[in-house]
N, C-alpha and C positions, 0 to 999 in steps of 0.2 A: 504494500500500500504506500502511497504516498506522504510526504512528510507533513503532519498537519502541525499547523503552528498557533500556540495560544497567548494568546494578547490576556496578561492579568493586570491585577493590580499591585504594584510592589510589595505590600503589606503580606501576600500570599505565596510571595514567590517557591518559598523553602518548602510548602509544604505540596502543590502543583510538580516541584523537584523530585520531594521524595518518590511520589504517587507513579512518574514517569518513568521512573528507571525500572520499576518492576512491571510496566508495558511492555510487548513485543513492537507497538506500532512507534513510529519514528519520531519523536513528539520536540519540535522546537520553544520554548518557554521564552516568552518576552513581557518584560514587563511595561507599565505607565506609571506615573507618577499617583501617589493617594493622593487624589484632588480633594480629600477630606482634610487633610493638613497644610495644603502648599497656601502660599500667599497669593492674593489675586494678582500680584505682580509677578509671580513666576509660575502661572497657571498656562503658558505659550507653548505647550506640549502640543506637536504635531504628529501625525500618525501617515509613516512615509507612505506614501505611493506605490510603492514596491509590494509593502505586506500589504496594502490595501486590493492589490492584485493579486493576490495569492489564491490558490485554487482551493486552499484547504485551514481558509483564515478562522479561529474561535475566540470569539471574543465574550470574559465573565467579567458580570460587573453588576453593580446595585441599580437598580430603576430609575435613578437619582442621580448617579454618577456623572459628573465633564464629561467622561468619556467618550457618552456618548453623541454629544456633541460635538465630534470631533472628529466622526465619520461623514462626508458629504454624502451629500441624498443618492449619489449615483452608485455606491457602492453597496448601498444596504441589502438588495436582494441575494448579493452574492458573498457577502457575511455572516455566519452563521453566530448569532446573537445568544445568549441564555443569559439574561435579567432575572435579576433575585427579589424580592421584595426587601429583604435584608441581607447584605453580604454573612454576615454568619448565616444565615440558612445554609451552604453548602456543606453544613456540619452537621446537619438535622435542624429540627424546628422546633421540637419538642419542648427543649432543654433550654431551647433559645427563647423563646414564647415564655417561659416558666420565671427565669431571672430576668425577664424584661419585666413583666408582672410585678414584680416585684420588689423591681424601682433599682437595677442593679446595672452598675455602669460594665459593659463586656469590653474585654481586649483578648487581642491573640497575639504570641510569639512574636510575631513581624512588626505589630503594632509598638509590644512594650519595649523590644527593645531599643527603638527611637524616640523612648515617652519625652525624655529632658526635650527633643528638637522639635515634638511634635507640640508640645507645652508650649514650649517660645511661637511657633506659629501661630496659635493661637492668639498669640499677644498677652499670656499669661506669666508672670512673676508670681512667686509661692502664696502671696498673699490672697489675688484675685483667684489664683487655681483653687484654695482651700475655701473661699467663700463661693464659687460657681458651683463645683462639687459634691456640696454638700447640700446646696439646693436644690440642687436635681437626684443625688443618690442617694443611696445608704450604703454601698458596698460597693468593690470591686470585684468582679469574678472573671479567672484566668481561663479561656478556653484551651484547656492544654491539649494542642496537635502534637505535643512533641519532639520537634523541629529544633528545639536552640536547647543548648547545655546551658546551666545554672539558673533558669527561668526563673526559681523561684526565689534565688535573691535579687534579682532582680526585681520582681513582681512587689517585695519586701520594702525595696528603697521608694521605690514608685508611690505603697502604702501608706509608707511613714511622712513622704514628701505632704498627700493631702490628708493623713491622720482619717485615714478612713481603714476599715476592715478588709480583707480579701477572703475569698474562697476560690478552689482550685477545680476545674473539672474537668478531669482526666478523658478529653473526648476523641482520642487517635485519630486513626485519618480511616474506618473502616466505611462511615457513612460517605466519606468526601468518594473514597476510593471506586464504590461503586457507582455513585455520580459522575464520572467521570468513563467506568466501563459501559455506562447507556448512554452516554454523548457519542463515542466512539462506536457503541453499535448503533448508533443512529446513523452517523456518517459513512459508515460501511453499509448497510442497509442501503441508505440511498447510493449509493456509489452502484451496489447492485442493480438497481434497479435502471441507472443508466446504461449498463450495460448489458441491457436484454436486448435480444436483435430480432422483437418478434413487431408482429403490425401493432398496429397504433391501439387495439382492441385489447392486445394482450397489456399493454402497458399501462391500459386505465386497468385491467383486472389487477395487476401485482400492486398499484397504488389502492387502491380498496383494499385491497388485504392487509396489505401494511400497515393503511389507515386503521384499519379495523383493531388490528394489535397493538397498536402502540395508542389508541384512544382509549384502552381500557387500561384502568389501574390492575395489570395484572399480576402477583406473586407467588402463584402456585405453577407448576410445570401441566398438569391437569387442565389448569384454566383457561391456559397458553392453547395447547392442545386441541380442546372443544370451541375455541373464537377459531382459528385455523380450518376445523374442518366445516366450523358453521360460514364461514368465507368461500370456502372452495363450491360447499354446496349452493351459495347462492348467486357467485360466478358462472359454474361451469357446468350447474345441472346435472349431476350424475345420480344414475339409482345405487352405484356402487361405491361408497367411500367407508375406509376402513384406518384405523392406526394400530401399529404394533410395533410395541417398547419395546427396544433390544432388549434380550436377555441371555445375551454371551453368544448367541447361532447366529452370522450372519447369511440371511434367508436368501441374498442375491451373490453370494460366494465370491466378493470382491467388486460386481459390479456397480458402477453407483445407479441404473435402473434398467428395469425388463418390460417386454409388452408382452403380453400374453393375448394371442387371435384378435389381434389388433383391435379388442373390445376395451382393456384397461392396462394400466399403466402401473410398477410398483417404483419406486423413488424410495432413496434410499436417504434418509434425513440424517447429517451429521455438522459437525462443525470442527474443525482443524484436525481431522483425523478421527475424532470420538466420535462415535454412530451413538445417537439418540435412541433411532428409529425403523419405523418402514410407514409409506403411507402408500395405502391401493385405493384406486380411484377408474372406474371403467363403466361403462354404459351410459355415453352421455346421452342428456336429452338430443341434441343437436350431433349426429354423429359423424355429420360433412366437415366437421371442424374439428377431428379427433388430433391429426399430425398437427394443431395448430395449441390445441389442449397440450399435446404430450411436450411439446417445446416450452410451452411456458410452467406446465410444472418442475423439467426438465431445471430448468435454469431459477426458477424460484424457489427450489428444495433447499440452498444453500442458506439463503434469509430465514429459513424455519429454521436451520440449524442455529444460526446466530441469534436468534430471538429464543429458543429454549436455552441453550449457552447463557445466558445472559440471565435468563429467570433465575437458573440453578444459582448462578451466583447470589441473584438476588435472594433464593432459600437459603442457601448456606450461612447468608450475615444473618439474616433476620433469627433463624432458628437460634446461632451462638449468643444473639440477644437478647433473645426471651425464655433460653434455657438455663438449668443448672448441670454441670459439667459433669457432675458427679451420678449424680442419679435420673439426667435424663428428662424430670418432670420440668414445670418450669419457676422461674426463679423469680427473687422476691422483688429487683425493678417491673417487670411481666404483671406480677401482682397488683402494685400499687397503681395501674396503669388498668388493669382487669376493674381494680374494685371502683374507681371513678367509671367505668365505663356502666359496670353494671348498677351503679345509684344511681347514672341520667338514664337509664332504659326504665329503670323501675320508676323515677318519677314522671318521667313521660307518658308511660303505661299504667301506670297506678298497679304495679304488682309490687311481689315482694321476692327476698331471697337468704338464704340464710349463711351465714359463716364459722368454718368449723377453725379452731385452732388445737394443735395438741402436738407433743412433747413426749421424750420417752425419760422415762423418769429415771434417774442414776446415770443417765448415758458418759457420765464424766466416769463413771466408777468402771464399765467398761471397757473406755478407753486406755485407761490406765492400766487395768489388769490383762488386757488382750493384748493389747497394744493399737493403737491406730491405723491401721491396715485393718484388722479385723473391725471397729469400732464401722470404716466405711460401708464394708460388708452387710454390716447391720443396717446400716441407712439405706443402702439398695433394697435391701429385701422389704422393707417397710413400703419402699415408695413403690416398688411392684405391686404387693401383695393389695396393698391398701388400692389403687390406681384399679386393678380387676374388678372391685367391689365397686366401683364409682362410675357413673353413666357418662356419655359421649358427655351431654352437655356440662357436666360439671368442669370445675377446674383445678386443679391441683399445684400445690406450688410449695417449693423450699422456701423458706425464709431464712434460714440460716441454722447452721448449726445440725443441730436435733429438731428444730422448730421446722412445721409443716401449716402449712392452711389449706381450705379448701372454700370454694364458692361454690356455691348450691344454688342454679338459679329457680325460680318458679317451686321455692320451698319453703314450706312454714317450719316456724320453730319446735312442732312435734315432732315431723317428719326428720329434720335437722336433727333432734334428738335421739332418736330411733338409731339413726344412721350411726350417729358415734358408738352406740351400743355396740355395733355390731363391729365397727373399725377397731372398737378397743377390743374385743373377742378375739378378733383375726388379727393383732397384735400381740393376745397374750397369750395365743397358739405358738407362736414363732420361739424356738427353741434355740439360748443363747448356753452353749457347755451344758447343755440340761436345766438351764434357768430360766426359770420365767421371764418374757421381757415385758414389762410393763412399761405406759403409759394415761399421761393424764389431758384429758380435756375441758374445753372453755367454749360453749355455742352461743351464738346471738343471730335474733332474727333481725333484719332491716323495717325499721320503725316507719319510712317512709318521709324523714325530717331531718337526719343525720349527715353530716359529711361523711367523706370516705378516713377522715382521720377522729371523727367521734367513733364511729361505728367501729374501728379496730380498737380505740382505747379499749371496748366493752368488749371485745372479743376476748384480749389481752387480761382486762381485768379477771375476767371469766376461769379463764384459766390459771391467772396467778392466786385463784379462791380455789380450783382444785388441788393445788400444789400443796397449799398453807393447809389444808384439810387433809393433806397427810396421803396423796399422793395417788396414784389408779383409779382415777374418779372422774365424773365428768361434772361438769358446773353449768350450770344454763341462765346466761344474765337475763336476768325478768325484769 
């Protein structure tokens, strides 16, 4: 592929840097000046002619930004633009959204470590900086990419210069990283798609399709999948469309596709050498157009490669961040993220849902005398055994430790009760050297009025009243 070159913002550079090197595609980094800092007298930043000609120019920047002003009008179609509503967005949104809320001034790497010269731009001496500061903040929080050694004394000096607080939030570059793997399958996608050599019919069909996959927020490989075949059928009209997931046979024995009695077609769907797939497709409605069919699946198999490519990676992050590593279920960011989601469904809906917490009681005492390798063991077996007993729709999660939750949606607090019964039964089945393992629990049903940080105090209290009652017991906040 060609070399595509990305026009940042200097503030970003190091970590654009790091993200490129572990790319196979040829990636040039250029930066602009932070037009958030500079002085309107040295705001005369031009943007050559040259890269303005480039075949494979990416330009990221705030909605907001000079920048963009900076591009003349005749260039913009052939710029490939991605505007952020906030330059931290390309870190997530989440987190960013959360300490904006909450009145919290954000820097990153790039930023802090020019704060003295980015200060004086402003036209700030320590006096004005510590009176501006403090009327618009309450804290400073470090978006840590990573990217620069010693950040945090730095971050320190920075602190003390405006006598404000800091917190640090360790956010790597996994969410930038993928951001950046679907820019680049976007660019490869359309690059495909110019170089199809079919009539003009087939190239409004493969932009439909395209369309059709990249306008759905898709993150499942499944999802990917059924919009693909629900595309083709409504293209190409066949009575015959089929997929089939590699599973280690490949079906066309090296070739990448076969036509069987010139009725249908098997295409062989992979990407940089890994086979995904197979997809058959044959009995079109229109059958005077089959050799015209089989061309354009022919050549558009490769974009389904890179668009399931591309998902996987997207399951891969998503999964390690809403899992726990150890045992599989999911973990206590997942949760805290669950339990707001499920208070705005229930007060939207006017239902309810209940929440389980529990603990194994002595598990320090185990670790000790087992040692911790085995201590693990015991937490797997918990999180399986218990996970069996618990329905699709429920939710399961580590909170740390020995500590387990669980969301019960569309459950009242008998049912919720019930349930621990039986989790604590099928806990103190489980055979530790011939011991009994026990544990204690804490239920609360959703009141229908509670934050998602009330409703766990009473979970929590729940449980710390079976513990103090002396432990294998369950407690039910009423």
């Amino acid at each position: 592929m060609e070399k595509i070159t990305f026009l940042i913002c200097e503030n970003f550079r190091k970590e654009f840097e790091t993200v490129s090197k572990k790319l196979d595609e040829k990636i040039e980094i250029i930066t602009f000046p932070s037009f958030c800092t500079l002085k309107k007298e040295n705001r005369n930043y031009k943007i050559k002619k040259k890269l303005l000609e480039s075949k494979n120019l990416v330009i990221f920047c705030c909605k907001f930004c000079d920048i963009l002003k900076k591009i003349p009008e005749k260039y913009l179609n052939q710029i490939k633009l991605y505007k952020f509503e906030n330059c931290f967005y390309m870190f997530g949104k989440t987190n960013i959204d959360k300490y904006l809320s909450e009145g919290a001034y954000l820097v990153t790497p790039g930023w802090l470590v020019r704060w003295k010269e980015n200060l004086s731009s402003y036209g700030f001496d320590k006096e004005i900086a510590q009176s501006f500061f403090k009327e618009t903040t309450n804290k400073i929080v470090l978006l840590n990419t990573k990217v620069e050694k010693n950040i945090e004394a730095i971050l320190k000096d920075f602190s003390n210069f405006l006598e404000l607080p800091y917190t640090i939030e360790d956010i790597g570059l996994d969410y930038f990283e993928l951001l950046i793997n679907k820019i680049l399958a976007e660019i490869k996608a359309a690059k495909k798609i110019k170089e199809l050599t079919m009539e003009k019919s087939n190239y409004m069909a493969a932009f439909d399709i395209l369309s059709g996959i990249s306008s759905s927020k898709i993150e499942k490989e499944d999802e990917l999948i059924s919009v693909i075949v629900d595309q083709i059928k409504i293209l190409l009209s066949p009575e015959i469309i089929e997929y089939f997931p590699f599973e280690g046979n490949d079906i066309l024995k090296g070739d990448e596709y076969k036509i069987n009695n010139n009725i249908e077609i098997i295409v062989k769907i992979k990407y940089n050498d890994e086979i995904y797939g197979f997809l058959k497709v044959g009995k079109f409605l229109f059958y005077q157009y089959f050799d015209s069919y089989v061309n354009f699946l022919v050549t558009i198999k490769d974009v389904f490669g890179l668009a399931i490519s591309n998902v996987r990676k997207i399951e891969k992050i998503l999964n390690m961040a809403i899992t726990d590593a150890l045992t599989g279920i999911y973990n206590k960011n997942y949760f805290e993220l669950k339990l707001s989601e499920e208070i705005n469904r229930c007060k939207r809906e006017g239902k309810t849902f209940s929440l389980i917490m529990f603990d194994l009681d002595n598990f320090k005492g185990i670790n000790d005398k087992y040692g911790h390798h085995f201590g693990d063991e015991v937490l797997i077996k918990v999180a399986e055994k218990v996970q069996k007993r618990l329905r699709k729709t429920d939710f399961f999660f580590r909170w740390g430790g020995d500590e387990f939750l669980i969301i019960l949606p569309n459950t009242n607090l008998e049912n919720a009760e019930k349930l621990s019964k039986e989790l604590k039964k099928i806990i103190n089945e489980i055979k530790i050297k011939n011991e009994k393992l026990k544990a204690s629990f804490g239920v609360v049903s959703y009141n229908g009025k509670d934050d998602p940080e009330a409703t766990f105090k009473k979970v929590d209290e729940a449980l710390y009243k079976a513990k103090q009652s002396g432990k294998d017991r369950i407690c039910v906040y009423k």
